[in-house]
C-alpha positions as CSV (number, residue, x, y, z in Angstrom):
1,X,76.2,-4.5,3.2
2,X,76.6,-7.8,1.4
3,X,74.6,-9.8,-1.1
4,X,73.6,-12.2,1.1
5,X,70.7,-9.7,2.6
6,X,68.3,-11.5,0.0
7,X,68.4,-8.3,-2.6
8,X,68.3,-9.4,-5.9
9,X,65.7,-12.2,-5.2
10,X,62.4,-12.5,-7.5
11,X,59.7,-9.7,-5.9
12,X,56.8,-11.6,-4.1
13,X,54.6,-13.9,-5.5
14,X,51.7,-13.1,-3.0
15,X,48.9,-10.8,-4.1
16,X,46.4,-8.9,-2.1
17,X,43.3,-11.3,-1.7
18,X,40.6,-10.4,-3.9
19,X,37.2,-12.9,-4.3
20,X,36.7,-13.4,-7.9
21,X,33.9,-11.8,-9.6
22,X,30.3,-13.6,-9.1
23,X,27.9,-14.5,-11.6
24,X,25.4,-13.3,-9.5
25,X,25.4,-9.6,-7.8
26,X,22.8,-9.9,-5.4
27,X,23.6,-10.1,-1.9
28,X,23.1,-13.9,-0.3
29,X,20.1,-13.9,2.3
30,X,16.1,-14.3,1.9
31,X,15.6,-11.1,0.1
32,X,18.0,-11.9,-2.3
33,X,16.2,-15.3,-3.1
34,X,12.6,-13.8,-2.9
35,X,13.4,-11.2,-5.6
36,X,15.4,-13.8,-8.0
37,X,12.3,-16.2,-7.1
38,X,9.4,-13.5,-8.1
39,X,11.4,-12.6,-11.3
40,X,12.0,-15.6,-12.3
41,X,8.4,-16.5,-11.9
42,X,7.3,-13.8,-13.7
43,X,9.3,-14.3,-16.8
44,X,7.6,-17.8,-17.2
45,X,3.9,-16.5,-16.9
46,X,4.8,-13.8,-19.8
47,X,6.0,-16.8,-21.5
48,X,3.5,-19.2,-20.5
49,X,0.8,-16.4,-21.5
50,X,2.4,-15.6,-25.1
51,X,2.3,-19.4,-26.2
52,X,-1.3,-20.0,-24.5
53,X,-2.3,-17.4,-26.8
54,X,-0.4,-18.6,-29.7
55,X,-1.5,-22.2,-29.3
56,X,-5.0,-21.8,-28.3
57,X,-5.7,-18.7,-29.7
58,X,-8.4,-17.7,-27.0
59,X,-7.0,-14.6,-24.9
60,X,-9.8,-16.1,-22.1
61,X,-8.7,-18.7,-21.3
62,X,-4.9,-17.8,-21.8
63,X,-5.1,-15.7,-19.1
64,X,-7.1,-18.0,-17.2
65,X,-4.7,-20.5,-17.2
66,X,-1.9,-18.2,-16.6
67,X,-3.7,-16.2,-13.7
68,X,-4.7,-19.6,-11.9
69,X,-1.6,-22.0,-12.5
70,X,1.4,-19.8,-12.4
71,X,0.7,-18.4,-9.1
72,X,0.3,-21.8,-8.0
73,X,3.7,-22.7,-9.7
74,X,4.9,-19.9,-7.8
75,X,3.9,-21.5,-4.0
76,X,4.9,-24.9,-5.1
77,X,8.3,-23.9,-5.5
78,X,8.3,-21.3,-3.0
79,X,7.4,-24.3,-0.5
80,X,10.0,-26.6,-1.9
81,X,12.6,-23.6,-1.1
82,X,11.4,-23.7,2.6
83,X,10.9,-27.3,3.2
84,X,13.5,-29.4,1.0
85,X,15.6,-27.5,-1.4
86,X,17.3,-24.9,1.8
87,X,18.4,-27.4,4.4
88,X,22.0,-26.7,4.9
89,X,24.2,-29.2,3.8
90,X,22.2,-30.5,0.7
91,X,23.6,-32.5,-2.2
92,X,22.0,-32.1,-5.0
93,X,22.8,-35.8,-6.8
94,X,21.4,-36.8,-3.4
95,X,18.4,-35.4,-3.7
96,X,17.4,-35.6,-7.6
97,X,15.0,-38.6,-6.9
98,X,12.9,-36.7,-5.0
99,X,13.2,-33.4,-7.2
100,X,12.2,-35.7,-9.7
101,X,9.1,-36.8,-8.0
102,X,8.7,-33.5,-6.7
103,X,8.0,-32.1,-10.1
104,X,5.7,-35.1,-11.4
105,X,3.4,-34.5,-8.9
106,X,3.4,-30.7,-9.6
107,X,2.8,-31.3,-13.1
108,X,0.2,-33.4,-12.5
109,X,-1.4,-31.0,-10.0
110,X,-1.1,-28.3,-12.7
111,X,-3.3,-30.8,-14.7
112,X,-6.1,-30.9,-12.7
113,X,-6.3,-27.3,-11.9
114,X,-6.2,-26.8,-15.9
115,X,-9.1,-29.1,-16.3
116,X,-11.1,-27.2,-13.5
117,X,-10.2,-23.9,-14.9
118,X,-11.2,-24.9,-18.2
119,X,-14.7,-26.5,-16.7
120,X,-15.4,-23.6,-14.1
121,X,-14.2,-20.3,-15.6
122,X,-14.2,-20.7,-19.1
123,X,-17.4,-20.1,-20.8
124,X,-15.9,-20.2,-24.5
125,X,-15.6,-23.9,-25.4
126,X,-11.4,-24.6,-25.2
127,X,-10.3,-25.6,-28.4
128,X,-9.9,-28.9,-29.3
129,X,-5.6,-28.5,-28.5
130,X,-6.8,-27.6,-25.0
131,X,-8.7,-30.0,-24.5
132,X,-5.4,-32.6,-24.2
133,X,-4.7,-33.4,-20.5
134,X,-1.1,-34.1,-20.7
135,X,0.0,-30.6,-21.8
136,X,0.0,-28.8,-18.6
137,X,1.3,-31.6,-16.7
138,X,4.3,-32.0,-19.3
139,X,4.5,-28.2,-19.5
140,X,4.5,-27.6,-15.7
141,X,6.9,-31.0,-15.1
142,X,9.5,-29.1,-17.1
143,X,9.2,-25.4,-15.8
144,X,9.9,-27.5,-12.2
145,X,12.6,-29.3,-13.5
146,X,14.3,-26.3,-14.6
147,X,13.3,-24.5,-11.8
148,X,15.0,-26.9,-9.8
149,X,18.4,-27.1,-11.8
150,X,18.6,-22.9,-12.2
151,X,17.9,-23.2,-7.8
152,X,20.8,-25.8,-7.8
153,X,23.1,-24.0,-9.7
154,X,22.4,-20.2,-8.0
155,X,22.8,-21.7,-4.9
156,X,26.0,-23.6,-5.6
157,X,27.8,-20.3,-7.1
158,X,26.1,-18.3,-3.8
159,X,28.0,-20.9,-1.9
160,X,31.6,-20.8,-3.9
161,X,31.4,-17.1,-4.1
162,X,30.9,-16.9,-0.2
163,X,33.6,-19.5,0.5
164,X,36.0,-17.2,-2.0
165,X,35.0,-14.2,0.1
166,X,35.6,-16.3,3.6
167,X,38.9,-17.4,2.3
168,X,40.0,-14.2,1.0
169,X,39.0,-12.0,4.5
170,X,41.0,-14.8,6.3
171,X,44.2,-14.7,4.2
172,X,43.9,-10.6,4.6
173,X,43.1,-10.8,7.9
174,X,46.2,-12.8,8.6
175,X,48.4,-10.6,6.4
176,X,47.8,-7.7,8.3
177,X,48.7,-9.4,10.9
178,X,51.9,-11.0,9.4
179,X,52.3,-7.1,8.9
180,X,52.0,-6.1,12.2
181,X,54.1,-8.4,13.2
182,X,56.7,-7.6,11.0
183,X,56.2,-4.0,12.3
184,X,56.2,-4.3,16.2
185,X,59.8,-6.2,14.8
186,X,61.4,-3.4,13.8
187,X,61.4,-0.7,16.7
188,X,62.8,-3.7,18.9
189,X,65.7,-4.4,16.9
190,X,66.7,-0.4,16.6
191,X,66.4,0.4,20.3
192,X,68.2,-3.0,21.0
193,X,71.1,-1.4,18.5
194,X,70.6,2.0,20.0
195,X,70.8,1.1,23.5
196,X,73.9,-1.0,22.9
197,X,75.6,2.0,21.3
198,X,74.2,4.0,24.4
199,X,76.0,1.6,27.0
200,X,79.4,2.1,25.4
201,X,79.8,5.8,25.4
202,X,78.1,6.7,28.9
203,X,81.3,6.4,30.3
204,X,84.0,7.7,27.9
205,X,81.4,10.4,26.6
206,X,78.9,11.2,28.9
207,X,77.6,14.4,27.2
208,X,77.5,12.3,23.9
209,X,75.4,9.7,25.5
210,X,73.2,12.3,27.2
211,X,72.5,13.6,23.8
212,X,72.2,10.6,22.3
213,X,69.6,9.8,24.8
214,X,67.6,12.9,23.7
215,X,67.7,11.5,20.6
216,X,66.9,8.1,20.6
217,X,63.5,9.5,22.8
218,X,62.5,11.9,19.8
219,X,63.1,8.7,17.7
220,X,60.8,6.5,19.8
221,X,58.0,9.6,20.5
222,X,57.7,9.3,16.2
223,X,57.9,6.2,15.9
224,X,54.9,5.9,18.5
225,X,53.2,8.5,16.7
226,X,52.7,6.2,14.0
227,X,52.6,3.0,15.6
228,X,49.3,2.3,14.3
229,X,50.1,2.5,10.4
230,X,51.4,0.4,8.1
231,X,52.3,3.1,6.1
232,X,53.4,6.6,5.9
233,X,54.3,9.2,3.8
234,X,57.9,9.2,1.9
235,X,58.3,12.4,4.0
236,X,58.2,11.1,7.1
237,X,60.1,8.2,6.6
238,X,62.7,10.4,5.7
239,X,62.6,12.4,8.8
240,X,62.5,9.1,10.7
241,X,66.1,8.7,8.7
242,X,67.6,11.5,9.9
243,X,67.0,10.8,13.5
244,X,68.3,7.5,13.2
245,X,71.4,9.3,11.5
246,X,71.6,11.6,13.6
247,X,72.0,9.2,16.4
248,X,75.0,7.0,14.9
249,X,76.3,10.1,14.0
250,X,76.6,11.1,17.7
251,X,78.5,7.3,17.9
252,X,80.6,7.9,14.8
253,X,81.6,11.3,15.3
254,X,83.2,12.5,11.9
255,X,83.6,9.0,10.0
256,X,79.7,9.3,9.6
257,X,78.2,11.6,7.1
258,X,74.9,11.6,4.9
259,X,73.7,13.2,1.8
260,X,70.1,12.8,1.7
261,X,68.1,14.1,-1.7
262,X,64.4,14.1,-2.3
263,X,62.2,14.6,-5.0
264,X,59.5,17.2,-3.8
265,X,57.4,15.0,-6.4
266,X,58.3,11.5,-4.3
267,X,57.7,13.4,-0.8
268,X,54.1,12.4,-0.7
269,X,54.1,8.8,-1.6
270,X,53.4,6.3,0.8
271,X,55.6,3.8,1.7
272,X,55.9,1.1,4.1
273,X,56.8,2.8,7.9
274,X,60.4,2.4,8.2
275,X,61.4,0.9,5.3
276,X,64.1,3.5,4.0
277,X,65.6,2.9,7.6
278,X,66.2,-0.6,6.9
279,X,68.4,0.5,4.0
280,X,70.6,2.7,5.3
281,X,70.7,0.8,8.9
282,X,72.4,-2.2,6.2
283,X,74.6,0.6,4.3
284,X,75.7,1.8,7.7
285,X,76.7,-1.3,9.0
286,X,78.7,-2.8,6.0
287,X,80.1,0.2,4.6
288,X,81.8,1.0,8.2
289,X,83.9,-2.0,7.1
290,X,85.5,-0.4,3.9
291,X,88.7,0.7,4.5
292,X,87.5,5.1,3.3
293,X,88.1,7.1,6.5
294,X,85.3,8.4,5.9
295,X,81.6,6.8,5.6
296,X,79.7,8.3,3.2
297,X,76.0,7.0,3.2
298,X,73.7,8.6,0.3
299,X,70.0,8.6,0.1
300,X,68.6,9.4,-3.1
301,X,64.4,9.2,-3.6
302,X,63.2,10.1,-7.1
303,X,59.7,9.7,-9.0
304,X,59.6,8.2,-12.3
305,X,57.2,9.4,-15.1
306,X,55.0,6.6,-14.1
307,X,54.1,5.4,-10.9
308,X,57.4,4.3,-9.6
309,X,59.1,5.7,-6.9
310,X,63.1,4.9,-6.8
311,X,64.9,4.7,-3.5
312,X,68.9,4.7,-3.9
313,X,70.9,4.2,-0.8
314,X,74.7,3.8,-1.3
315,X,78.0,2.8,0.5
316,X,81.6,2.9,0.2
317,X,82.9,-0.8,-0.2
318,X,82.7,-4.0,-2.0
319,X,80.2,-6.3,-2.6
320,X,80.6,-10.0,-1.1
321,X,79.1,-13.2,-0.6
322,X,79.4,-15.2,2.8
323,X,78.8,-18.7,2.7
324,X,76.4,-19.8,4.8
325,X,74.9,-15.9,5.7
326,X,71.8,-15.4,6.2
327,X,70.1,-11.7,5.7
328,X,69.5,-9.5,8.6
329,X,66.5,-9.2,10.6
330,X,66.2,-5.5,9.6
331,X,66.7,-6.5,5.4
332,X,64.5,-9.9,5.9
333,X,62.0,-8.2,7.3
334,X,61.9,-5.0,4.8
335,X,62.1,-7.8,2.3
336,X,59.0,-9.6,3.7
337,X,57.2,-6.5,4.1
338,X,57.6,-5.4,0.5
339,X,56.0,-8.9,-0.8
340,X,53.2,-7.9,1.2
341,X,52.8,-4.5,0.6
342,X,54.2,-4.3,-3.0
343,X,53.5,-8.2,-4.9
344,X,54.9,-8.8,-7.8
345,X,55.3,-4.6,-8.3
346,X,58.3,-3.9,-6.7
347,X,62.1,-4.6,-7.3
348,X,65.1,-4.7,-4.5
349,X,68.6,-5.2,-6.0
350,X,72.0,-4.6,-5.1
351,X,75.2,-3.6,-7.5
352,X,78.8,-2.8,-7.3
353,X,79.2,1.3,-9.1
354,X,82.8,1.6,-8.9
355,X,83.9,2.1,-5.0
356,X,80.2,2.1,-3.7
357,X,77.8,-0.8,-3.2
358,X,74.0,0.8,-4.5
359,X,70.9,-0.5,-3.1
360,X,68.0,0.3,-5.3
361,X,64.5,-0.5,-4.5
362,X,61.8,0.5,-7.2
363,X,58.1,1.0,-5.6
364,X,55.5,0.6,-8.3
365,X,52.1,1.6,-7.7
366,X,50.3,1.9,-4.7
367,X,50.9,-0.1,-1.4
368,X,48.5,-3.0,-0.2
369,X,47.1,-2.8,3.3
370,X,47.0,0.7,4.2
């Protein structure tokens, strides 16, 4: 184990893809626009109707006015939804001018209906405030203007919030798959390791490598069993451990021992599928290289008071840096893994205690992309 496996670097940066929060909760599509339309509509009859009453003070013809032109508000702007305002790939500086002119003439068409409510279905004489033309059309010119802006600016934060929930699907989708990836990695590079150790005994040790065989096909059949997941529980990543001991062991004989100690507490915790393997795999590898006669590997998995989960794995020998190294493909890909599952909440280092190297990796939550 050295310190050029990429240890002690900074925990990921990358965090699970999550659109931001919308303005607007209702789901985009022509419901969603009917409802927002019909509510919006009623809100300015109830106010249209309170300030008839106020100004004119004549509840007839209030709710003349209000019966007659805000319905007629209502399928003038319902019509500019279907003909102008929802063509795809609308800009609204673009089109201003003719929202502009768009509301004029619905003003002025409010006007004239005014005047022939106010001559057809009023029988009270209006007052003499009612009588001036230019109030609905000025009334009616603004509720169309701000019809318009309120339509502009729904339909812009609709858009942004669809594009943020576009962009974030596509960077999870291509996580997982980064995952995956990363995954199918992993069983390669073992049976690669295992089959080379394989090769060299069949012929000195034939009974060892018939054994070893047995083993490294109970290996395979759980790591097949859980092909499929991302992640398992601390459990059964343990278990995958002690078949992948128990296979150098059969390659070590009695230089290889180790002292694996769980928390019952930590035993149900998921974790990323195989990543306690990658640990001791590294330990095994560099510790073989200290001069102790014999290779002690220990595994030590504890739970915090918190939410952290600790996973120690040691080695006899001394830390050191080689110019030039670069990590392992086991230990890069754990390391990539961890950013994906664990961003910015977890912590991989690696320390010299004494005689033994210690690989600690802190867990702290619960894992992205089950």
């Amino acid at each position: 184990m050295n310190s050029s496996a990429g240890y002690a670097a900074p925990s990921g940066d990358r965090r699970e893809a999550r659109p931001r929060p919308s303005l607007f909760p209702w789901p985009v599509g022509a419901d969603s626009f009917w409802v927002a339309h019909t509510v919006a509509w009623l809100f300015i009859a109830v106010f249209g109707l309170t300030s008839r009453l106020a100004a004119f003070d004549s509840v007839g013809l209030a709710l003349a006015l209000t019966l007659v032109l805000d319905p007629v508000g209502f399928a003038l702007t319902a019509l500019a939804h279907a003909t102008l305002l929802r063509r795809s790939g609308f800009r609204p500086m673009a089109m201003a001018p003719l929202v502009l002119a768009y509301s004029v003439v619905g003003g002025l068409l409010q006007m004239q209906l005014a005047g022939w409510v106010k001559s057809n279905l009023v029988v009270i004489p209006a007052p003499a405030m009612a009588e001036d033309p230019s109030i609905p059309a000025i009334y009616y010119t603004t509720v169309f203007l701000a019809w318009s802006l309120a339509y502009f600016w729904v339909r812009a934060e609709i858009a942004a919030r669809t594009e943020r929930a576009q962009r974030s699907e596509a960077e999870a989708a291509a996580m997982r798959a980064e995952l995956q990836h990363l995954r199918l990695q992993l069983d390669p590079h073992f049976l690669f390791n295992a089959l080379n150790t394989l090769s060299a005994e069949i012929q000195e040790r034939p009974q060892a490598a018939l054994e070893m065989t047995r083993r490294i096909a109970a290996y395979l059949r759980y790591s097949l069993d859980k092909q499929n997941r991302q992640v398992c529980p601390l459990a059964d990543e343990i278990e995958a451990v002690r078949a992948y001991v128990r296979i150098q062991e059969l390659r070590f004989e009695d230089r290889l021992r180790c002292r694996i100690e769980v928390d019952p507490a930590a035993r149900s915790v998921a974790v990323p599928h195989l990543v306690v393997q990658g640990l001791v795999e590294n330990a095994i590898k560099h510790g073989l290289r200290s001069p102790a006669e014999t290779l002690l590997v220990g595994v030590s998995v504890r739970r915090t008071d918190g939410d952290t989960t600790v996973i120690e794995v040691t080695n006899p020998g001394r830390l050191s840096a080689q110019a030039g190294a670069g990590p392992a493909v086991g230990l890069a890909n754990t390391r990539r893994r961890l950013e994906l599952h664990y961003p910015q909440r977890h912590e991989l280092s690696l320390t010299q205690d004494g005689e033994r190297v210690v690989a600690r990796l802190a867990l702290r939550g619960s894992a992205c992309f089950v």
